[in-house]
N, C-alpha and C positions, 0 to 999 in steps of 0.2 A: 748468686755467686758474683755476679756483675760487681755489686757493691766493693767487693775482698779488693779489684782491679785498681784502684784507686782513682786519679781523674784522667789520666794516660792510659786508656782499655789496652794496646797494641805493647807499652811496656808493660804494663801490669800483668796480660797474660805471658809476654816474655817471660816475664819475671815466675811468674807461678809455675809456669812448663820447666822451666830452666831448674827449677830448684829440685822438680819431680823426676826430672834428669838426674840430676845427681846425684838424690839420698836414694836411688833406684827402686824408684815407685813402679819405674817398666822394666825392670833386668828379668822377671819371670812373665810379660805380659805383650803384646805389642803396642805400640804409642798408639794415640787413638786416631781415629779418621777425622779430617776436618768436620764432619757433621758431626760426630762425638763432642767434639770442643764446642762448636758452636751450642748443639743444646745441653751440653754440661754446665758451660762458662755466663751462658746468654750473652754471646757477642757476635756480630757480624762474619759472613764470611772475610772480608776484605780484612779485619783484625787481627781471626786466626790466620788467613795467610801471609801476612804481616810479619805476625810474632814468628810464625814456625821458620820462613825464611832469616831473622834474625839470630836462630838458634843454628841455623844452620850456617852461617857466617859465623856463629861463634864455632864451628865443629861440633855442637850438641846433637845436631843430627845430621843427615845425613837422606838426599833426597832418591828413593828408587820409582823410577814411572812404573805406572799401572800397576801398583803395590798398594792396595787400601781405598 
């Protein structure tokens, strides 16, 4: 899946997450845990928390501690 990322991993998974936000790939499910992305995506942890903090600055998500 690395490949999909293009040569920016940390936009690219933005971009991938972001989209899976929207056409609500999670509205029946919960978003996944950062180890989920990492071996789903094959990217670094420092990546996925990267991208997800960008989502969240975008209002896509939204951060709850010790949730996941």
């Amino acid at each position: 899946m690395r490949g999909d990322l293009g040569r920016n991993l940390t936009f690219g998974l933005q971009e991938v997450l972001g989209r899976a936000i929207i056409v609500g790939d999670y509205a029946d499910r919960p978003f996944p845990t950062e180890a989920e992305i990492v071996k789903q995506h094959g990217v670094s942890r420092s990546v996925t928390r990267e991208a997800v903090k960008m989502l969240g600055a975008k209002g896509l998500l939204s951060a709850r501690p010790k949730q996941g």
